[in-house]
C-alpha positions in Angstrom: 0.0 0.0 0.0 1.2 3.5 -0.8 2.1 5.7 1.5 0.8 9.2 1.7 3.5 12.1 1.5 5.1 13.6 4.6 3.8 11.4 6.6 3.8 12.8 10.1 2.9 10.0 13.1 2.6 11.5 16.6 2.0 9.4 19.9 -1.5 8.9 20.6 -3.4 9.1 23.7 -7.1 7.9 24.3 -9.5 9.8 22.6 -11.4 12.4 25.2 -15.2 11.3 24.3 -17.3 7.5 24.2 -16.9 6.0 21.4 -19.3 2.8 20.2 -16.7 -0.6 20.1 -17.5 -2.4 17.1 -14.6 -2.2 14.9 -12.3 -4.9 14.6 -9.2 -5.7 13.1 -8.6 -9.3 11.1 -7.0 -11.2 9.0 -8.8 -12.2 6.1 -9.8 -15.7 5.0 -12.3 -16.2 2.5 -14.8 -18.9 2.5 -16.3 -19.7 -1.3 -19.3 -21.6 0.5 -20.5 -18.4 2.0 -23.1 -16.4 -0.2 -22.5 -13.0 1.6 -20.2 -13.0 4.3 -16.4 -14.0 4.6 -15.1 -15.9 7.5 -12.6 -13.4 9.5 -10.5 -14.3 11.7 -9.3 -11.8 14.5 -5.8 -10.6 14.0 -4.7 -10.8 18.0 -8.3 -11.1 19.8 -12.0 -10.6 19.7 -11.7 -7.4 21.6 -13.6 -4.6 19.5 -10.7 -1.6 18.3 -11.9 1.6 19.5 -11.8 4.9 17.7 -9.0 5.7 19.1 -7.1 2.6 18.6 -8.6 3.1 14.5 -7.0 6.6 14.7 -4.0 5.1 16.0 -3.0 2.5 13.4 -4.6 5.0 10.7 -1.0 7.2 11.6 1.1 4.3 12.1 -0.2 3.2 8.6 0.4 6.4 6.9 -2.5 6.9 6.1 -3.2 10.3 7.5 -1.9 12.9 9.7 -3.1 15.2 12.6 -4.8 18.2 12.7 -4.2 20.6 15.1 -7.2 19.7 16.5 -6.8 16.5 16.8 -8.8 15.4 13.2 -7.2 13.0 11.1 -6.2 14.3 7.8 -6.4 12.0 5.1 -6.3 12.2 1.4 -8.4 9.9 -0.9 -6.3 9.8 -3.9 -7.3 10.3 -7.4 -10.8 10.2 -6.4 -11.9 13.3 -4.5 -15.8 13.3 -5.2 -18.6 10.6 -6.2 -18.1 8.5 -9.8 -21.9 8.6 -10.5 -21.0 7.2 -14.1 -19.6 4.0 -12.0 -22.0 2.8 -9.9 -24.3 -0.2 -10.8 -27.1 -2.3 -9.7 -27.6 -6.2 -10.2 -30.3 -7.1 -12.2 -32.4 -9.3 -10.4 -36.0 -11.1 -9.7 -36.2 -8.2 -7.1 -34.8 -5.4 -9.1 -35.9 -6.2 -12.6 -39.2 -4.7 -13.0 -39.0 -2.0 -9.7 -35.5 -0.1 -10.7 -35.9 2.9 -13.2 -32.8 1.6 -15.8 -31.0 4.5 -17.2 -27.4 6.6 -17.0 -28.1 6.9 -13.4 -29.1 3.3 -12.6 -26.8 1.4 -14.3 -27.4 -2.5 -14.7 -25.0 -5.4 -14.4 -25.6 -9.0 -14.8 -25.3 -11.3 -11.3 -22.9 -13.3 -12.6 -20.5 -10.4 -13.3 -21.7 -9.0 -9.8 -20.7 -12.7 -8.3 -17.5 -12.6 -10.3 -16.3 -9.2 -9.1 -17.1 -10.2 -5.5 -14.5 -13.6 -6.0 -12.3 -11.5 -6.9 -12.4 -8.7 -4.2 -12.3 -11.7 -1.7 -9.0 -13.5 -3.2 -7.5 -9.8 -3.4 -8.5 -9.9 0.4 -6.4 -13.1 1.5 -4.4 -13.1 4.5 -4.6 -9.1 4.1 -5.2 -6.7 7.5 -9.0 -5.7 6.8 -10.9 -3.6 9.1 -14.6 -4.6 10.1 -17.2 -2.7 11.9 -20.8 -3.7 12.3 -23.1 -0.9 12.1 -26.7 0.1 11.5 -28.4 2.7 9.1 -31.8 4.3 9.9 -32.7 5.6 13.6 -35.5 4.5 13.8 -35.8 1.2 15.3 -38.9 -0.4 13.7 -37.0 0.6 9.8 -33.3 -0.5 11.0 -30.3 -1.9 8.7 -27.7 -3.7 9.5 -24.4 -3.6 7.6 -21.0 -4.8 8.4 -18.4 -2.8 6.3 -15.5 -4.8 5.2 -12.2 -2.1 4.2 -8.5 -2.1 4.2 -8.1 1.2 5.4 -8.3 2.3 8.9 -9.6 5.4 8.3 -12.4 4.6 6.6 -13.0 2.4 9.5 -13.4 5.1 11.5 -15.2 7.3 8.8 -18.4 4.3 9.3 -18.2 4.9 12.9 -18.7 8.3 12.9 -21.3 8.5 9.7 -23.2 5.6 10.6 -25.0 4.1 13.9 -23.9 1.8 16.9 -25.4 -1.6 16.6 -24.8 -4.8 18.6 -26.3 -6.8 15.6 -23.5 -9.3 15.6 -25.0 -10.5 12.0 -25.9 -7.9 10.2 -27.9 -8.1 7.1 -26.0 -6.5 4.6 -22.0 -6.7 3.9 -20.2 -3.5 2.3 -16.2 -4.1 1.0 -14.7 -0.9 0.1 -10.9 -1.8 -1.7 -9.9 1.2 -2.5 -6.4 0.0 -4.3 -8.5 -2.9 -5.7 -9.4 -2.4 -9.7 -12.1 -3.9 -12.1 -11.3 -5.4 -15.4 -14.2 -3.3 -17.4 -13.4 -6.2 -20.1 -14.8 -8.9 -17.9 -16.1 -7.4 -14.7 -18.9 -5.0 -16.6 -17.8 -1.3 -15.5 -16.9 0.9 -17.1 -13.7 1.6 -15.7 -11.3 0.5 -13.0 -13.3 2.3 -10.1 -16.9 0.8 -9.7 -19.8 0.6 -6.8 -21.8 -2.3 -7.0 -25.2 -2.9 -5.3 -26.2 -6.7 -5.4 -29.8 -6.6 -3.6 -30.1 -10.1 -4.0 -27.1 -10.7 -2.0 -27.4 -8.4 -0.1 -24.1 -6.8 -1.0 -22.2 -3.9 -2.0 -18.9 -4.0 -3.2 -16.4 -0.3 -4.2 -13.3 -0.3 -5.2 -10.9 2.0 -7.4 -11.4 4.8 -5.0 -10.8 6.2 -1.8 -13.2 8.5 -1.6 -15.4 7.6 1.5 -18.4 9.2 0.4 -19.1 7.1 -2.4 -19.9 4.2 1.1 -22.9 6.1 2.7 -24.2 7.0 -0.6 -24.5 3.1 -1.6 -26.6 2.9 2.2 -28.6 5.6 0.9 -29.3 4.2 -2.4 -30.0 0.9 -1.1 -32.5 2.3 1.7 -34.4 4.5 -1.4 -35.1 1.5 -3.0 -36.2 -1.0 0.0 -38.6 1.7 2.2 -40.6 3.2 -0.3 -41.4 -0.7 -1.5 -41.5 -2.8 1.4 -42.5 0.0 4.2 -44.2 3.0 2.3 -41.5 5.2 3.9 -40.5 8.5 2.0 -36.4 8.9 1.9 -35.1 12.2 1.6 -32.2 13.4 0.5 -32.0 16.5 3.4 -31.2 17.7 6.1 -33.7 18.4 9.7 -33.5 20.1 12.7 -36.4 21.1 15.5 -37.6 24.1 17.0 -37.5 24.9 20.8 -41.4 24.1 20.4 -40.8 21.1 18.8 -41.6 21.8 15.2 -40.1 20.2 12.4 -38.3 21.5 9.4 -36.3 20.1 6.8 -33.7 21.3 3.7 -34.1 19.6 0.6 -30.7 20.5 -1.7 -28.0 19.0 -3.9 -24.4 19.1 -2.3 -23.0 22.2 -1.7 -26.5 24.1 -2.1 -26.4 24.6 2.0 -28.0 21.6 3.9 -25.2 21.4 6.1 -25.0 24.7 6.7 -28.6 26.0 7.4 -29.6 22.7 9.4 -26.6 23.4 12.1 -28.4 26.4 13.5 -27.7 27.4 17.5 -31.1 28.4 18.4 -32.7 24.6 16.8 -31.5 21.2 17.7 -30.3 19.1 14.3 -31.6 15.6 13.7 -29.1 15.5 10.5 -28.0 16.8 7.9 -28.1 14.9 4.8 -30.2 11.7 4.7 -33.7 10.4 6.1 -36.7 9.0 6.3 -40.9 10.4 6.4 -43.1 7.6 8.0 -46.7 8.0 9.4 -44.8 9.2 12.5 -42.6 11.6 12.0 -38.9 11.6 10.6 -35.6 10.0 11.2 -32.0 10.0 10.1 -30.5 7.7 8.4 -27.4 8.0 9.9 -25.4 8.9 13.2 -23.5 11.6 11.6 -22.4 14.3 9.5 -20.1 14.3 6.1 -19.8 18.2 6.1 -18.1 20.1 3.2 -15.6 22.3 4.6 -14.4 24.3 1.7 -14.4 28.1 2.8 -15.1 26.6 6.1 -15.0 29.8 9.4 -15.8 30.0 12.8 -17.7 32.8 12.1 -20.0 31.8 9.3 -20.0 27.9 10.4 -19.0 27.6 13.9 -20.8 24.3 15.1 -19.2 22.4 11.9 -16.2 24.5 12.8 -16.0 23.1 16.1 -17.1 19.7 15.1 -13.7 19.0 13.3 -12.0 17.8 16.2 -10.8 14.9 18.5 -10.6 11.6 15.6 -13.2 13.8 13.1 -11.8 12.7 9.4 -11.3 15.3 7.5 -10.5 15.0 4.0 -8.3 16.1 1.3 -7.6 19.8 3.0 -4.3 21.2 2.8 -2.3 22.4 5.6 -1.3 26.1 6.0 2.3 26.3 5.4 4.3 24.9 8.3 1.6 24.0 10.6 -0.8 21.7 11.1 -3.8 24.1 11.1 -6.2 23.2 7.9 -6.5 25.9 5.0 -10.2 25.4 4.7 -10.0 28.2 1.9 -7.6 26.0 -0.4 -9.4 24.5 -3.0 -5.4 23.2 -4.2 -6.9 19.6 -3.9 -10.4 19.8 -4.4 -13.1 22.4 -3.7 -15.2 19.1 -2.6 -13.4 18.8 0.9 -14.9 16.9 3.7 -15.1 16.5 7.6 -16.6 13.3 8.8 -17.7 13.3 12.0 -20.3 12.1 14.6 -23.6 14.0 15.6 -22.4 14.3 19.1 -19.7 16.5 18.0 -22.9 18.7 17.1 -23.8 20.8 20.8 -27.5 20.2 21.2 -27.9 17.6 18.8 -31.0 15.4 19.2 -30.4 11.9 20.2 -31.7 9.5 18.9 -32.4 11.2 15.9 -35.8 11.1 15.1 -38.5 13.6 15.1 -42.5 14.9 14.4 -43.9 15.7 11.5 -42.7 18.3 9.7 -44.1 22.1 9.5 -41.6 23.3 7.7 -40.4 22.6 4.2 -37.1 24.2 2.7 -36.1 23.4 -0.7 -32.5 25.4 -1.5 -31.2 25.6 -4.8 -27.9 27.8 -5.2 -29.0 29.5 -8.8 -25.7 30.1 -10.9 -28.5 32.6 -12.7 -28.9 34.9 -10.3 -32.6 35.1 -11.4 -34.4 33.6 -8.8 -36.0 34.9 -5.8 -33.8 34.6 -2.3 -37.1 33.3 -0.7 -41.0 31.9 -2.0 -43.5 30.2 -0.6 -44.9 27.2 -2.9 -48.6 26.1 -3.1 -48.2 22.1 -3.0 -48.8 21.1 -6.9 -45.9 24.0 -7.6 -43.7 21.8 -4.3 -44.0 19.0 -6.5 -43.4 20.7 -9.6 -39.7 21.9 -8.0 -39.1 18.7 -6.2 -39.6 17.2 -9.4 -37.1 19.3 -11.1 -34.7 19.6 -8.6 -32.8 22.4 -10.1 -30.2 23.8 -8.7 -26.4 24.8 -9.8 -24.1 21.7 -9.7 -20.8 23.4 -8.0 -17.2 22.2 -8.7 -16.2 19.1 -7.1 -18.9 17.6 -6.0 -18.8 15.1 -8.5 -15.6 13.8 -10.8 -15.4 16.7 -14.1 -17.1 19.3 -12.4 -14.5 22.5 -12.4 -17.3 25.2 -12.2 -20.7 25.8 -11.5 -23.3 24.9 -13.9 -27.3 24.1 -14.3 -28.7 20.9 -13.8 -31.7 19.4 -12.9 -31.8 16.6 -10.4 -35.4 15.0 -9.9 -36.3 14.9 -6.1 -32.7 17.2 -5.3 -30.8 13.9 -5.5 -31.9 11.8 -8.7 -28.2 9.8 -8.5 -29.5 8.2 -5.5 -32.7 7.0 -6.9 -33.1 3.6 -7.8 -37.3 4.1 -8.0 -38.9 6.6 -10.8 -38.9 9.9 -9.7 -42.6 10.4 -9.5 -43.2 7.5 -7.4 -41.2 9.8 -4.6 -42.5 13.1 -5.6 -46.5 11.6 -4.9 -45.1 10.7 -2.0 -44.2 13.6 -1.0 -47.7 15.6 -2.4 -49.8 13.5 -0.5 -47.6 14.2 2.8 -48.0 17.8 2.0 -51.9 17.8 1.4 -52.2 15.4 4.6 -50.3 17.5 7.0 -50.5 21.1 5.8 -47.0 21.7 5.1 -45.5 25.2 4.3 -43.1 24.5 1.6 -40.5 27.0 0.7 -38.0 27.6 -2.5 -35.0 29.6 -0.9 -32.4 30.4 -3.4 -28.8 30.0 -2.1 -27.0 31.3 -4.8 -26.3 34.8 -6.7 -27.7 37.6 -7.0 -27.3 41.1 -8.8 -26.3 38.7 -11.6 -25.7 35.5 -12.5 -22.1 33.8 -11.8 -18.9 35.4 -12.3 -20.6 38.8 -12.6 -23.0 39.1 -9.2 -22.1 37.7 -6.2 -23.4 34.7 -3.7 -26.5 35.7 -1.1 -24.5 36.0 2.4 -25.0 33.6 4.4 -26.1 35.6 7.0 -29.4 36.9 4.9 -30.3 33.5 3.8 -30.4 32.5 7.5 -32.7 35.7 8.5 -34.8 34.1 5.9 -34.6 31.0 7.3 -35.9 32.1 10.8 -38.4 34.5 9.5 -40.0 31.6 7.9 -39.7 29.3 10.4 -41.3 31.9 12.7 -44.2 33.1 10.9 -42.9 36.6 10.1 -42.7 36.1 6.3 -46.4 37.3 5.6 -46.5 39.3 2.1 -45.7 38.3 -1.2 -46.1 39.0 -4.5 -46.2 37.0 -7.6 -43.1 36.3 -9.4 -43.5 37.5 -13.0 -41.4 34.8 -14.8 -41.7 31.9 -11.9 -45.2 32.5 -10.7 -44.2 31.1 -6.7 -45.3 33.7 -4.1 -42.0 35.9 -3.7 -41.5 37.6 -0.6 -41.6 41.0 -0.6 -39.8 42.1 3.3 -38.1 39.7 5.3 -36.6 41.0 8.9 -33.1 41.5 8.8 -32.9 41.7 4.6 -33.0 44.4 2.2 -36.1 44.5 0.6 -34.6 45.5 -2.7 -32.2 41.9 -2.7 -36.1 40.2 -2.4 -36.5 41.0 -5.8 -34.3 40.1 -8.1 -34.8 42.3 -11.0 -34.5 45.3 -8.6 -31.2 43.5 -8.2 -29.2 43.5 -11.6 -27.7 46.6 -13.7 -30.3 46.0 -16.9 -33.5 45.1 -16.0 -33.7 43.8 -19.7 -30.8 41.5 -19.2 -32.3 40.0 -15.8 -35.5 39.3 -18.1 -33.6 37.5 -20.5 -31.9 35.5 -18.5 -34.7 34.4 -16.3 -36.8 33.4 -19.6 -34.2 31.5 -20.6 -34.2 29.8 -17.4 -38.1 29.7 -17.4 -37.7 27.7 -20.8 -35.2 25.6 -19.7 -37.6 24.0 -16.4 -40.3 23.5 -19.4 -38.2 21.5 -21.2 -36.4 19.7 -18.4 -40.2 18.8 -17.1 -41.5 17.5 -20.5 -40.5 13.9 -19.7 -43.1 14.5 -16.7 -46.3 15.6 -18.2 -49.1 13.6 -18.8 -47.9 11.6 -15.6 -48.7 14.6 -12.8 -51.6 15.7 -11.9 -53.0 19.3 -13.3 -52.2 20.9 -10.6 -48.6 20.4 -10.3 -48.6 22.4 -14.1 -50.5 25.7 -12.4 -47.7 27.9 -11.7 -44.9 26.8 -13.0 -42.8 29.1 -14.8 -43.9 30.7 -17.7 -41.2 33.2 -20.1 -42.6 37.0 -20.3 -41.9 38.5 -23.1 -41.9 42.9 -23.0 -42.8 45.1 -25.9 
């Protein structure tokens, strides 16, 4: 195994905070009459590795370095974002006639599946692999169990702080992430060397090619949008929640980078997560036990609970150093500008545990609009919610995903179509008939510039899109006015924000340009939504947006 460069490995003491012990460290010995699960033997004893002792042999592998905060530091290679071009589902009795086949679900055939998995497991002979048992979903009655399978310590640790504390000692699903492991696209079925495979009927998942940790919780959440919806009429959400002081519910639909993280890790509101979960008759949950924050431009000052949070055994990935210390230059984008801090929700002051919450009251969906054209903050009656959550648009920002340098439009159906095994709709009627049932205020904030569209106005500031936030959450946003182009209900004052910033023609240098721009735009969620009509009811159409055309 390579080693990483300037490899610095400092003693290391007993982490300062409890840590779940169900890691373990083995030697590998596959078994050929197992259908899922290897047989591992322990490499001294059965005793469970801690996070510390993870961190530990994480440094004295080389595989990362120190913070001066005591993160580990790691870099994930040549992969620094999700390969959505290289993921794949088996093709199944199960997933056959269910999965929406396409670029984004990808099938291969079980006996290439099988035939990968033979040779992840010979790879794995007599090699150090680190195992941890683990569970997604918080809520008990819609658990599941994994056991992830890596050879990296760190990424060990990374599932102990993403995921949830089980003492399921035979957990349902297996995960192996190789990261130096490689497909042979000629007879494996990827299309390259790096690959994620999700066997349902084995019940197995199998990465290799990369080190980039995300691409594990994103297989969970991909497996879990397949198997609620079908087998327990659960809703899965790619979004963030926190609750009020009074209890109330919100959550932040968004695409990475589009502010999830961010606007969910609020003082004054307790987070239940920040990226993945669950509706049921109940209430919500998370998915995970968590957070996988970016930390690109990340301050104190605009940020400070994920700021904090990026401490004592938190990973953080592929952040440079400031020159002769060890203190991270979370404004370097040297590496990537997709930069990452793993770590667990009780890092998070306040957090709730266990994560699960009421119904929500409050519905946020955030798009960061490289346009410039849409309005900081509208309220949306629920055929228009489905309408956006069915187009999902929002500006995909550099590094997020493999070949992204700089910002650009895209629409991704239900703000996280590369997730979705399931046909879109089947989640966005979901989601109407939640909003009907309960009486949810739904809300399209707008993350992203204003006074222009990208590289010639500039991004909201974060502080106005979290007065916007509150005033919402607290009833204070109360008049509104149609949007000419859009048709949602734009705000027209918001406490704490320039009235003139609500309106975003007010906002650019031509009014004429601003017009042209947001037509173009208005044409471009007409054609993006043509592959939807005919299958949504009549009043998702009422309101969408429409060009205007002056003189």
């Amino acid at each position: 195994m390579k080693k990483f460069a300037n490899t610095f490995v400092p003693s290391v003491t007993e982490l300062p905070y409890p840590v779940p012990a169900s890691s373990r460290i083995y030697r590998f010995i596959p078994s050929f009459f197992m259908v899922n699960a290897p047989v591992l033997q322990p490499e001294t004893d059965s005793r469970p590795a801690s996070a510390a002792e993870l961190l530990e042999k994480a440094l004295l592998r080389g595989e990362g370095v120190l913070t001066d905060t005591g993160a580990l530091r790691v870099m994930t290679g040549r992969f620094t974002g999700r390969s959505p071009k290289d993921r794949f589902w088996g093709s199944d009795a199960f997933t056959r006639d269910r999965i929406a086949w396409g670029d984004v679900n990808q099938a291969i055939r079980p006996e290439q599946a099988e035939g990968l998995f033979r040779k992840m497991e010979a790879y794995l002979k007599g090699r150090e692999v680190f195992v941890r048992n683990a569970r997604a979903c918080a809520a008990d009655d819609y658990r599941l169990d994994v056991r992830v399978v890596t050879t990296l310590a760190w990424q060990s640790l990374f599932v102990s702080h993403l995921f949830i504390e089980t003492d399921n000692t035979a957990p349902e699903w297996t995960i192996y992430s190789i990261p130096e492991f490689e497909a042979d696209p000629q007879t494996d079925g990827t299309r390259q060397g790096n690959f994620t495979v999700i066997d349902v009927a084995r019940k197995r998942i199998l990465i290799g090619g990369t080190g980039y940790a995300g691409e594990i919780k994103k297989a969970v959440f991909s497996v879990l949008n397949l198997l609620l919806p079908v087998e327990r009429g659960v809703l899965p959400m790619h979004c963030s929640v926190n609750v009020g002081k009074q209890g109330d519910t919100a959550v932040f639909f968004g695409l990475s980078g589009t502010g999830k993280t961010t606007l969910s890790a609020d003082p004054d509101r307790r987070l239940v997560g920040d990226d993945e979960h669950g509706w049921s008759d109940t209430g919500v949950f998370n998915f995970e036990g968590g957070c996988y924050a970016k930390a690109i431009g990340l301050s104190a000052e605009r940020e400070p609970q994920i700021f904090a949070a990026v401490r004592d055994g938190a990973v953080l990935e592929n952040t440079p150093f400031i020159d002769g210390t060890r203190t991270p230059d979370y404004a370097s984008d040297a590496i990537t500008e997709n930069t990452r801090a793993a770590y667990p929700l009780t890092y998070i002051q306040g957090a709730l545990l266990p994560s699960v919450a009421g119904i929500p009251e409050n519905i946020f969906f955030l798009t960061a609009d490289a346009f410039g054209v849409l309005p900081p903050v509208s309220r949306l009656t629920p055929g228009q919610a489905v309408y956006h959550f069915l187009s999902g648009f929002t500006s995909k920002l550099a590094g997020t995903e493999v070949g992204v340098t700089e910002p650009c439009s895209t629409f991704s159906a239900c703000f996280g179509a590369a997730f979705l095994p399931l046909d879109p709709v089947v989640y966005a009627e979901m989601l109407g008939e939640k909003i009907r049932k309960y009486n949810v205020n739904v809300w399209l904030v707008n993350t992203g510039w204003t006074g222009g569209g990208y590289g010639t106005g500039s991004r909201i500031p974060l502080r106005y899109t979290r007065a916007m936030i509150s005033a919402a959450l607290e009833g204070q946003l109360t008049a509104f006015e149609p949007d000419e182009v859009f048709g949602v209900a734009r705000a027209v004052h918001c406490p704490g924000v320039p009235d003139e910033l609500l309106c975003p023609r007010l906002t650019w240098a031509s009014a004429g340009e601003y017009l042209l721009q947001a037509n173009k735009l208005a044409v471009t969620f007409q054609k993006n939504f043509n592959r939807f009509e005919g299958r949504v009811s009549a009043d998702v159409l009422v309101g969408r947006p429409e060009p205007v055309y002056e003189g």
